[in-house]
N, CA, C and O atoms as a MOPAC input file, in Angstrom:
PM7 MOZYME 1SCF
protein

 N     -9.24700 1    16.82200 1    14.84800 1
 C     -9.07000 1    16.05700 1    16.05700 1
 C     -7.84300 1    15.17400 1    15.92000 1
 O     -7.71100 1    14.33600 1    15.02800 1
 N     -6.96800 1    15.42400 1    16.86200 1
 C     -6.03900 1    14.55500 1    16.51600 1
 C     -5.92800 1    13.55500 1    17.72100 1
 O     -5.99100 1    13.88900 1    18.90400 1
 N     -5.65100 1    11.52300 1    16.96900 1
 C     -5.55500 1    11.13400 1    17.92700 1
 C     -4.63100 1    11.01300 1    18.94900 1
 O     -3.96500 1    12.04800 1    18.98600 1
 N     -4.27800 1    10.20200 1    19.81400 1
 C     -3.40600 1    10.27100 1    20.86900 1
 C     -2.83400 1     8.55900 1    20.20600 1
 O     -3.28200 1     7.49300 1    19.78300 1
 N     -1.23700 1     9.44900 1    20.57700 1
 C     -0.47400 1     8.54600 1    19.55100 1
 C     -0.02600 1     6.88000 1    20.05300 1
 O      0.74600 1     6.19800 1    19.38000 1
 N     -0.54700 1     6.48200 1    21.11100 1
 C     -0.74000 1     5.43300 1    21.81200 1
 C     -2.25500 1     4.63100 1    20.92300 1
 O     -2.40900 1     3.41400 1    20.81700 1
 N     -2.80200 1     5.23800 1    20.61300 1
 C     -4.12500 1     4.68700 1    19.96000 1
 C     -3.48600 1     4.29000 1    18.50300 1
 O     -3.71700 1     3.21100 1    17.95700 1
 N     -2.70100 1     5.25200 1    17.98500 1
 C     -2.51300 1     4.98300 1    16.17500 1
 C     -1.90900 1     3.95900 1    16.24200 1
 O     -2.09900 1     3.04400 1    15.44100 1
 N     -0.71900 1     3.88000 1    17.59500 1
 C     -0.07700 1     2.66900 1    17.37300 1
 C     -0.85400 1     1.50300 1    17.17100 1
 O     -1.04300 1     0.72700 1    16.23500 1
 N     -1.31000 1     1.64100 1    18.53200 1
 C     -2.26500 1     0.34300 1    18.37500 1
 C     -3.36300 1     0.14300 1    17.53000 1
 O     -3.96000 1    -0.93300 1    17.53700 1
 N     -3.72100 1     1.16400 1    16.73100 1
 C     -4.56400 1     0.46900 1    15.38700 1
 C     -3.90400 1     0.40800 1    14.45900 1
 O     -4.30200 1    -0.22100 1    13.47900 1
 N     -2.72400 1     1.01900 1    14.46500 1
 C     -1.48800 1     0.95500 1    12.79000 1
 C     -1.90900 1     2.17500 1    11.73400 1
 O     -1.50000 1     2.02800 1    10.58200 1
 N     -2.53000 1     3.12100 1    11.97000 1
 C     -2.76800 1     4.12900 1    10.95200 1
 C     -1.63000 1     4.72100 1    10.66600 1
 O     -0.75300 1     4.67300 1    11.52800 1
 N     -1.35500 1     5.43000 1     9.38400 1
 C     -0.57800 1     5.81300 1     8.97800 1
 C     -0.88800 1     7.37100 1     8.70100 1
 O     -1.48400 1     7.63500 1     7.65700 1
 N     -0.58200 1     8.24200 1     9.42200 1
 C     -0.80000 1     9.84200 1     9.28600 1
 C     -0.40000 1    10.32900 1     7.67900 1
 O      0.75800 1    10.13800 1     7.30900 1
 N     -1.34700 1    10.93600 1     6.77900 1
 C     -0.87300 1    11.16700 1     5.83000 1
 C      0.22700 1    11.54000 1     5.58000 1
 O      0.88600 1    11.06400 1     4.65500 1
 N      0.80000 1    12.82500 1     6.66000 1
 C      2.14600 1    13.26900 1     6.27100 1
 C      2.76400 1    12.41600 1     6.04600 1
 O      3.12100 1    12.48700 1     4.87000 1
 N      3.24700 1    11.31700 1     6.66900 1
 C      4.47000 1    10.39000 1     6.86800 1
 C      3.96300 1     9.78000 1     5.67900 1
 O      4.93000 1     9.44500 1     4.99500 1
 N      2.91200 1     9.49200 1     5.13700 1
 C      2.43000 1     8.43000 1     3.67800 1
 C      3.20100 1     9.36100 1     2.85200 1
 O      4.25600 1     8.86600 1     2.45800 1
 N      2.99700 1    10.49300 1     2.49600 1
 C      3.28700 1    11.16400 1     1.62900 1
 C      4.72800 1    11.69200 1     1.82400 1
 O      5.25600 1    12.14300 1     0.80800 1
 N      5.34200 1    11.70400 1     2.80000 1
 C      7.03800 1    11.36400 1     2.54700 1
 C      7.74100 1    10.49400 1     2.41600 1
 O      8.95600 1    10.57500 1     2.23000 1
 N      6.98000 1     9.35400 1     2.50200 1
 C      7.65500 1     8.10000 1     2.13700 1
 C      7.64700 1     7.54400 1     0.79600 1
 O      8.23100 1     6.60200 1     0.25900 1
 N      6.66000 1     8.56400 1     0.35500 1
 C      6.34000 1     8.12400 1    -1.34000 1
 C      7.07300 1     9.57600 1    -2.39400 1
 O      6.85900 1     9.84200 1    -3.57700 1
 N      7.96700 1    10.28100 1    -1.37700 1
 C      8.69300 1    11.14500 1    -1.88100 1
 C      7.52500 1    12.75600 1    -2.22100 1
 O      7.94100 1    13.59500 1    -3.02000 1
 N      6.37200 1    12.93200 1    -1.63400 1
 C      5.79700 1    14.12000 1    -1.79500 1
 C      6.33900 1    15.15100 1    -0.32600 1
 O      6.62400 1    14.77300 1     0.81100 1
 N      6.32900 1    16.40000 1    -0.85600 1
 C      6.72200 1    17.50500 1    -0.10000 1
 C      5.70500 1    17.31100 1     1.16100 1
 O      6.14800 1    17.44700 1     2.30100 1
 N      4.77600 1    17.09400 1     1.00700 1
 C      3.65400 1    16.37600 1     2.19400 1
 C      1.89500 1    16.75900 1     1.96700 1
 O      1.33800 1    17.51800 1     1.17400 1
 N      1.58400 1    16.23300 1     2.59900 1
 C     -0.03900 1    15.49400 1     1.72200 1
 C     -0.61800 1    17.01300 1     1.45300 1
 O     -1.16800 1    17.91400 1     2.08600 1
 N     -0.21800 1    16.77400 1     0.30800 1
 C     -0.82500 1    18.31100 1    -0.70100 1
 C     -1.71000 1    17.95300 1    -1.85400 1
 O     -2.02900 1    16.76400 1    -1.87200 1
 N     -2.11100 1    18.58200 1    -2.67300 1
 C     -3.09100 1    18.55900 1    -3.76400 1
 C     -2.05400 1    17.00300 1    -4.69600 1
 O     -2.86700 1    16.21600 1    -5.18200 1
 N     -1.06700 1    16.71500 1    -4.86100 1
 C     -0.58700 1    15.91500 1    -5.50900 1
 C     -0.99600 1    14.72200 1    -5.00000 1
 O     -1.67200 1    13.84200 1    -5.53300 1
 N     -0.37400 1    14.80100 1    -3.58900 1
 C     -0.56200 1    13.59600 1    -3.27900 1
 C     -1.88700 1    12.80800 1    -2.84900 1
 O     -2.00700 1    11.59500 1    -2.67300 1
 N     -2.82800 1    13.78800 1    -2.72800 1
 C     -4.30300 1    13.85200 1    -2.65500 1
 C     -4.74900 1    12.96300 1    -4.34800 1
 O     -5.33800 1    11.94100 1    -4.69900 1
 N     -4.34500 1    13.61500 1    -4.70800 1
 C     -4.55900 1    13.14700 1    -6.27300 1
 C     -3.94000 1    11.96000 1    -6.50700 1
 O     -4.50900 1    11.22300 1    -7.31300 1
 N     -2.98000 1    11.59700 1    -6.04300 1
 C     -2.86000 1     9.90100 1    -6.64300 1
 C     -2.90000 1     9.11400 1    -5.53400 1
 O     -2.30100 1     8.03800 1    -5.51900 1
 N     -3.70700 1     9.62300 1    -4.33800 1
 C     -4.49500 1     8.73000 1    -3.65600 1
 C     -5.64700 1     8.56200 1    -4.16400 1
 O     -6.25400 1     7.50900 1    -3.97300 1
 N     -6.07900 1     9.40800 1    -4.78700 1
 C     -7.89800 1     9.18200 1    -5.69500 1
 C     -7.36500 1     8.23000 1    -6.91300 1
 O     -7.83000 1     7.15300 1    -7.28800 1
 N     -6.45100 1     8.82700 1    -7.32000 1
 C     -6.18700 1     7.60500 1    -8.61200 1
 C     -6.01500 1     6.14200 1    -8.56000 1
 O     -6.58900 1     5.30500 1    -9.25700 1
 N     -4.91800 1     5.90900 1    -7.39400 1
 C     -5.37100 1     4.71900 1    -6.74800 1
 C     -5.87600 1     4.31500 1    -5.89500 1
 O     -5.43000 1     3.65300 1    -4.95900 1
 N     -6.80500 1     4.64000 1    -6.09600 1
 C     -8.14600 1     4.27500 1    -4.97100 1
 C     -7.64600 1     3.78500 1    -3.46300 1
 O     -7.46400 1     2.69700 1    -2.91700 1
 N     -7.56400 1     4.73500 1    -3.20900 1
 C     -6.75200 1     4.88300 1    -1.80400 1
 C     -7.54500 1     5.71700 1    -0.74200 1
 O     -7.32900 1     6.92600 1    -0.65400 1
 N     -8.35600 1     5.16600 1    -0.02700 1
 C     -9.08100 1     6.27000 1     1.23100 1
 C     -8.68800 1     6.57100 1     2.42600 1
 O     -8.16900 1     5.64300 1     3.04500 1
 N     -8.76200 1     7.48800 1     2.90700 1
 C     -8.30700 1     7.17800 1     4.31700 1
 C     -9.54000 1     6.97300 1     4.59000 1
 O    -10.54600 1     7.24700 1     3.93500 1
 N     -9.33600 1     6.14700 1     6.25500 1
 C    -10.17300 1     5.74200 1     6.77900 1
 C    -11.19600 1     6.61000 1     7.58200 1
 O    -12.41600 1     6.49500 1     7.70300 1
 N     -9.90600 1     7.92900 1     8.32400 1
 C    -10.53300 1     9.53400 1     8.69100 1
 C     -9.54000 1    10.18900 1     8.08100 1
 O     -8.56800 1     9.78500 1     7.44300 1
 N     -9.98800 1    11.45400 1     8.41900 1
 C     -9.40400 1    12.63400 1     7.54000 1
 C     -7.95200 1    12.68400 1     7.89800 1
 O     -7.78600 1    12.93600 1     9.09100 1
 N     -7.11100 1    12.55700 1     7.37200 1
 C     -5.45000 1    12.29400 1     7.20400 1
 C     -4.86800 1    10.82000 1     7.73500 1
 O     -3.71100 1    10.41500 1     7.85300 1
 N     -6.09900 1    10.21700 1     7.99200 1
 C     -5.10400 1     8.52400 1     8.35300 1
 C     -5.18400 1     7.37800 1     7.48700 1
 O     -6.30100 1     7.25700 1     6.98300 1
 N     -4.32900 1     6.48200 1     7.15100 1
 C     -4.41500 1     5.64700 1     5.89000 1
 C     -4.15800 1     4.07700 1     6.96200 1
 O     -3.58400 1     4.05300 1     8.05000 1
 N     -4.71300 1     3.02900 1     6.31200 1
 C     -4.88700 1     2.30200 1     6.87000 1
 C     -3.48100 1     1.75100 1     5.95600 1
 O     -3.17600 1     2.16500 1     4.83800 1
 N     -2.65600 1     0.60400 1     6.84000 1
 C     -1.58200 1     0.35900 1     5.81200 1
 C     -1.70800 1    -0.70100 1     4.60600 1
 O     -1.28700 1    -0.71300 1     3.44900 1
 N     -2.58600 1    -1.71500 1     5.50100 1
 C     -3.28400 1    -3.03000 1     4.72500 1
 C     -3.91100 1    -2.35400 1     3.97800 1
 O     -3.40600 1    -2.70900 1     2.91400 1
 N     -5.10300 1    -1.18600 1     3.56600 1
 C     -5.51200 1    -1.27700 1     2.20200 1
 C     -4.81900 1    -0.22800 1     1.36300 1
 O     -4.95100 1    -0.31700 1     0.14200 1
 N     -4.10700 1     0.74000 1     1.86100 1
 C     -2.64500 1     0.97500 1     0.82800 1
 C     -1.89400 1    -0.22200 1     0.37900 1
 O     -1.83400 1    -0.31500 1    -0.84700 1
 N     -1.34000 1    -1.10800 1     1.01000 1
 C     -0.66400 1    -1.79200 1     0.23000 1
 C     -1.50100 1    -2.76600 1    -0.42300 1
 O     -0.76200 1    -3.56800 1    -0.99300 1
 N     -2.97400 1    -3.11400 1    -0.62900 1
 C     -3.61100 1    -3.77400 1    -1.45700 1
 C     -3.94500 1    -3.26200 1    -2.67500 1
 O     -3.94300 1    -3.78500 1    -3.78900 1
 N     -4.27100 1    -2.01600 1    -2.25600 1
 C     -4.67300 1    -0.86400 1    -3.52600 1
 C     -3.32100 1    -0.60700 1    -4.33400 1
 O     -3.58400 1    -0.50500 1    -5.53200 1
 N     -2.02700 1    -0.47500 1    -4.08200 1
 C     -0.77100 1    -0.39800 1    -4.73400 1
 C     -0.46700 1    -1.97100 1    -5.65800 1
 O     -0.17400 1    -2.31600 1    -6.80200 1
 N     -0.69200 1    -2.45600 1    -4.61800 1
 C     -0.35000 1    -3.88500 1    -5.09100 1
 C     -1.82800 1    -4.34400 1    -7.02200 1
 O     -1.56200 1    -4.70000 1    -8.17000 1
 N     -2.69700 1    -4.14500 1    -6.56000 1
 C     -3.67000 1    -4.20800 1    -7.56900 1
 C     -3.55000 1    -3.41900 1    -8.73700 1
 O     -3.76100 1    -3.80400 1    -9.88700 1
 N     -3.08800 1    -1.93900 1    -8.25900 1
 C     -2.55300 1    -0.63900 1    -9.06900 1
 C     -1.29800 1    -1.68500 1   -10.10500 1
 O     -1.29600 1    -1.59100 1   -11.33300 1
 N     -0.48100 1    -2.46800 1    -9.47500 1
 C      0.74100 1    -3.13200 1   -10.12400 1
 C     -0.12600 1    -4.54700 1   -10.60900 1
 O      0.46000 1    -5.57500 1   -10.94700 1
 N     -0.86300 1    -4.48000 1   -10.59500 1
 C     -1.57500 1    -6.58100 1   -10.99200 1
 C     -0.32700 1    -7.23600 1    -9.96600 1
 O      0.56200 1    -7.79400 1   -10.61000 1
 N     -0.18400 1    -7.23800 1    -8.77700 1
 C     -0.01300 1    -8.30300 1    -8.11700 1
 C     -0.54100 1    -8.69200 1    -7.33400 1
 O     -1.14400 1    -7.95000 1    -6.55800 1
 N     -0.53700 1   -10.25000 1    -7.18600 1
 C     -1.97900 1   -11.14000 1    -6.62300 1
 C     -0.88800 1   -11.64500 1    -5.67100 1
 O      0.31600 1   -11.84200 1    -5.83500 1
 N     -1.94800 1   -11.83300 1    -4.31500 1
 C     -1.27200 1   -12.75500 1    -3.37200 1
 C     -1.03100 1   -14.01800 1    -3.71200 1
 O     -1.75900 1   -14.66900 1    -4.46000 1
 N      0.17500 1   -14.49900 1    -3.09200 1
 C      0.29300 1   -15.96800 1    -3.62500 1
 C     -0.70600 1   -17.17600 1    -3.49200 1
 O     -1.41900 1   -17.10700 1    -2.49100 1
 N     -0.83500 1   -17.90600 1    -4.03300 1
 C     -1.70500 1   -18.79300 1    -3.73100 1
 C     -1.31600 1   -19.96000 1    -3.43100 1
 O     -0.51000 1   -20.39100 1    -4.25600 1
 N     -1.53400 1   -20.61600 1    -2.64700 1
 C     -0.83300 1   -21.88800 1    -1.51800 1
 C     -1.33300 1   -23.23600 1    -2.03800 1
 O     -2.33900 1   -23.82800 1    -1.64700 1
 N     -0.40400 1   -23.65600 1    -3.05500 1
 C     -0.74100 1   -24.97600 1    -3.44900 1
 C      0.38700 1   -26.49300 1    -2.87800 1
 O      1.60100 1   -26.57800 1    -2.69400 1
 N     -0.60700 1   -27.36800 1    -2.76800 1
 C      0.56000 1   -28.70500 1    -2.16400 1
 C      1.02000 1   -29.12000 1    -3.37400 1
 O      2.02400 1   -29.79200 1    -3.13600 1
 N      0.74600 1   -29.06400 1    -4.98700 1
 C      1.20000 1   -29.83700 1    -5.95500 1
 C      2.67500 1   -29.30300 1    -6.04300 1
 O      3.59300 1   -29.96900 1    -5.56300 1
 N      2.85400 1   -28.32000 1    -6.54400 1
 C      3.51100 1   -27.46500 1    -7.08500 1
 C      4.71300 1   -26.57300 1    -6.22900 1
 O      4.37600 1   -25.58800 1    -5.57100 1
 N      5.91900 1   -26.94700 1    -6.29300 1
 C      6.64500 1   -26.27200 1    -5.43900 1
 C      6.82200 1   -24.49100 1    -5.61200 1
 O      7.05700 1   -23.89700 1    -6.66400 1
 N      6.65800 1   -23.98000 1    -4.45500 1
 C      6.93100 1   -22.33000 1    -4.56900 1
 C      7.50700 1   -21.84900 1    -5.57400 1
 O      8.22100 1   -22.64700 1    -6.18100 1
 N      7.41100 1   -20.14800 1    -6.22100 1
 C      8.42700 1   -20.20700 1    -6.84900 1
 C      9.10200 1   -19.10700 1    -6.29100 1
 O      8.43600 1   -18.25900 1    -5.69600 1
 N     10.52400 1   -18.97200 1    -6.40600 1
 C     11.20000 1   -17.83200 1    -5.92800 1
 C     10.70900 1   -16.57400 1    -6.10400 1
 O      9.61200 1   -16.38200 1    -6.63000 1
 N     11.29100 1   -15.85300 1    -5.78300 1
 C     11.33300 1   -14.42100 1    -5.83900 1
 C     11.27600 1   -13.84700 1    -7.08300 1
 O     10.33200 1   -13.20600 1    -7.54600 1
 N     12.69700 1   -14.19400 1    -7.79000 1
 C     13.30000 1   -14.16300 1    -8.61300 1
 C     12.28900 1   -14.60600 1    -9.91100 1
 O     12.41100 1   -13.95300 1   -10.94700 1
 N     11.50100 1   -15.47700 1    -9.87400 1
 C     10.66300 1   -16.33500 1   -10.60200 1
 C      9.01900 1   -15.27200 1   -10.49500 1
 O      8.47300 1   -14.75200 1   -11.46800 1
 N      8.66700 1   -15.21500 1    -9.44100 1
 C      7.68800 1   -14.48200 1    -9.40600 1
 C      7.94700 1   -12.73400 1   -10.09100 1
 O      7.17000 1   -12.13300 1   -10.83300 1
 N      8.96900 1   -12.35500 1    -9.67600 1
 C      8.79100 1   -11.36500 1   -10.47200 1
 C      8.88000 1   -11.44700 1   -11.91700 1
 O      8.04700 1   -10.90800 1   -12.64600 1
 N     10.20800 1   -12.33300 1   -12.49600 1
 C      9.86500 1   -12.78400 1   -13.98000 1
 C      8.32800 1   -12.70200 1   -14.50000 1
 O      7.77100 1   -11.93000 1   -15.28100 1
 N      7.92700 1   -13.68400 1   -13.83600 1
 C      6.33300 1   -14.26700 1   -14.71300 1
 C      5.56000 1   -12.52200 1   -14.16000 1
 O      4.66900 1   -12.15900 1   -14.92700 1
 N      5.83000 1   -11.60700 1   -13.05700 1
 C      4.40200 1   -10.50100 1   -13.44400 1
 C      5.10600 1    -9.46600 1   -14.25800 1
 O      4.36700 1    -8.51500 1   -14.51100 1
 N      6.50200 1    -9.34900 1   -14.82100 1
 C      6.59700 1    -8.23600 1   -15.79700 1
 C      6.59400 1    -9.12200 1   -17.11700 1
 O      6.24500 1    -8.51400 1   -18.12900 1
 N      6.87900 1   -10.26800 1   -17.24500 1
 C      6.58100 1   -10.93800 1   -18.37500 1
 C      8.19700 1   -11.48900 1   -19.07600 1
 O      8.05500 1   -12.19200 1   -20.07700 1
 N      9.18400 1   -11.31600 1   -18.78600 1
 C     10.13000 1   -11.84100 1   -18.70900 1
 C     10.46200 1   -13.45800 1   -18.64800 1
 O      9.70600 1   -14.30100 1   -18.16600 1
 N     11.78500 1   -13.71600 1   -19.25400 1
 C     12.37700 1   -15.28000 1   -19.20000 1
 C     13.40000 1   -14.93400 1   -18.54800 1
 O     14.23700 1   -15.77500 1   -18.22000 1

């Protein structure tokens, strides 16, 4: 069943094909099937990916945590945040 593409917009699904060319696969084949199971990646129906829990499940796949919003402590850059999650000075 395919939906009507006025609906995907407006819920934001992401059609596997297009997931799987953007992540450089020939298109959603046994590979890319497979490291959607690896990182626990579901679609929500059969070929649509939700984008919010792809990019949570990628993001976790990498240990990165959303920032956390403190008044003490000033932000830290970009530059700084990536330092401290590969472990770098």
């Amino acid at each position: 069943m395919r939906l009507h593409p006025h609906i995907v917009q407006m819920i934001g699904l992401i059609p596997a094909e297009d997931l799987a060319a953007s992540w450089g696969y020939a298109g959603a084949n046994n590979a890319f099937r497979d490291f959607c199971v690896k990182m626990g990646i579901k679609p929500v129906r059969p070929g649509w990916y939700d984008p919010h829990h792809v990019r949570h499940r990628l993001d976790a796949a990498q240990a990165i945590t959303p920032p956390v919003a403190t008044t003490s402590a000033p932000a830290l850059s970009l530059v700084e945040q990536r330092r401290l999650r590969i472990g770098t000075r």
